[in-house]
C-alpha positions in Angstrom: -72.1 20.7 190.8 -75.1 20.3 193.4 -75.8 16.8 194.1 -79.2 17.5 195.8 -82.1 19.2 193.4 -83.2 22.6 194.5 -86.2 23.2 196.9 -89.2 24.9 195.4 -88.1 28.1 196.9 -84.6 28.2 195.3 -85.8 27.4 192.1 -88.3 30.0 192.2 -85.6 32.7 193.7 -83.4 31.6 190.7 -86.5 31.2 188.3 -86.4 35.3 189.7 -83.1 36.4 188.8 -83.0 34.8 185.4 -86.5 36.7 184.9 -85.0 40.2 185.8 -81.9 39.6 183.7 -84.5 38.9 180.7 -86.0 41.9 181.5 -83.1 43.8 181.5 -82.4 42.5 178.1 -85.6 43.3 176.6 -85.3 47.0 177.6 -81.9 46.8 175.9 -83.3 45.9 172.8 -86.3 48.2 173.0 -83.5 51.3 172.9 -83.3 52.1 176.9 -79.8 53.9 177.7 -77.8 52.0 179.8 -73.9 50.5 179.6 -72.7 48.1 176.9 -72.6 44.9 179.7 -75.4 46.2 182.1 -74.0 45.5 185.8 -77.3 44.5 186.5 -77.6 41.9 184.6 -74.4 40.5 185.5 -74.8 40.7 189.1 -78.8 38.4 188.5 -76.7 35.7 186.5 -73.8 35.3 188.4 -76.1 35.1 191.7 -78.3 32.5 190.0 -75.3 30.5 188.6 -74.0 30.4 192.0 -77.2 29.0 193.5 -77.5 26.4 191.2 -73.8 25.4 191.1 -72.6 25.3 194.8 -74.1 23.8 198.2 -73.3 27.3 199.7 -76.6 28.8 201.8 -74.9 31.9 202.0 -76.0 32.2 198.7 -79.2 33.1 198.7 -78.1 36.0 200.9 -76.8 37.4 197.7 -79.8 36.6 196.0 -82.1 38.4 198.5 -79.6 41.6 198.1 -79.6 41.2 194.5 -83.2 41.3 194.1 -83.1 44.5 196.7 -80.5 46.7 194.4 -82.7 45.6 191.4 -86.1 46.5 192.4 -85.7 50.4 192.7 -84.1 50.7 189.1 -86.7 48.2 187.8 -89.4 50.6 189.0 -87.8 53.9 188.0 -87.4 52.3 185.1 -91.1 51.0 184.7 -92.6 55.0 185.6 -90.1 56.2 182.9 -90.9 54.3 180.3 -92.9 55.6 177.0 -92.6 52.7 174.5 -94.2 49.3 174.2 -90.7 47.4 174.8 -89.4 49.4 177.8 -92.8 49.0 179.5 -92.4 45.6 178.8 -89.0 44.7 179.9 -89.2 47.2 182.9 -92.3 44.9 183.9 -90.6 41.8 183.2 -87.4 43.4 184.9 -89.9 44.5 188.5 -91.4 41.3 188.4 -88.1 38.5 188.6 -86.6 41.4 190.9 -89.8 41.3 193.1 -89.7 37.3 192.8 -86.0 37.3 193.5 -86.5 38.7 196.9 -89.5 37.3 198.1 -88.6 33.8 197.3 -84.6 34.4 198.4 -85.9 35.3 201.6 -87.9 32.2 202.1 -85.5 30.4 200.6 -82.8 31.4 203.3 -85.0 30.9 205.9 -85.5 27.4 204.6 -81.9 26.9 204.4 -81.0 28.6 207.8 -83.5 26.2 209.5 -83.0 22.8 207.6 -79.5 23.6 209.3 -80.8 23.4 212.7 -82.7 20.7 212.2 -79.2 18.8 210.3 -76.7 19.5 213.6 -79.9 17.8 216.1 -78.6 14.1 215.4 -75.3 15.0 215.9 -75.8 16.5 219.1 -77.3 13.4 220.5 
């Protein structure tokens, strides 16, 4: 288990996937057609499991690609959408997808240069 909290811009990219995988869920439940164990879904919890429960930065590389294959369904889904619930979920769904990527992308970059600034003492 991670010893050190997350930053602000992991939680949030986590915060992100577990919001698309809600909104995945609530389409489910509001009839949308789509396998028994959506991949989508599984690919958002795993990612955001992994983030929480390893030190790995490489990481939030998934999570940036995660939110990436998400966002184009979450949108098709969104302008197809006729009822209440799938407009709903398909918002909740673009919205953590959306999240996912912008803050995995900051996130990494956080990462990627709290590295560099980690190796400097050792170098000296």
């Amino acid at each position: 288990m991670r010893r050190n909290p997350l930053n602000t811009p992991t939680l949030i990219t986590v915060t992100g996937l577990v919001t698309g995988a809600v909104g995945l869920l609530i389409q489910k439940v509001a009839g949308v057609d789509m396998p028994p164990v959506p991949p989508g879904l599984v690919i958002l919890l795993v990612v955001a499991a992994l983030i929480v429960m390893t030190r790995w930065r490489w990481v939030l590389v998934l999570a940036v690609l995660g939110g990436l294959a998400e966002l184009p369904g979450a949108v098709g889904s969104a302008l197809d959408a006729d009822a209440f619930g799938e407009i709903a979920g398909a918002a909740v769904r673009t919205g953590g997808a959306a999240v996912a990527l912008v803050a995995g992308i900051v996130a990494l970059v956080t990462a990627v240069r709290s590295r560099g600034r980690e190796a400097e003492p050792a170098a000296r």
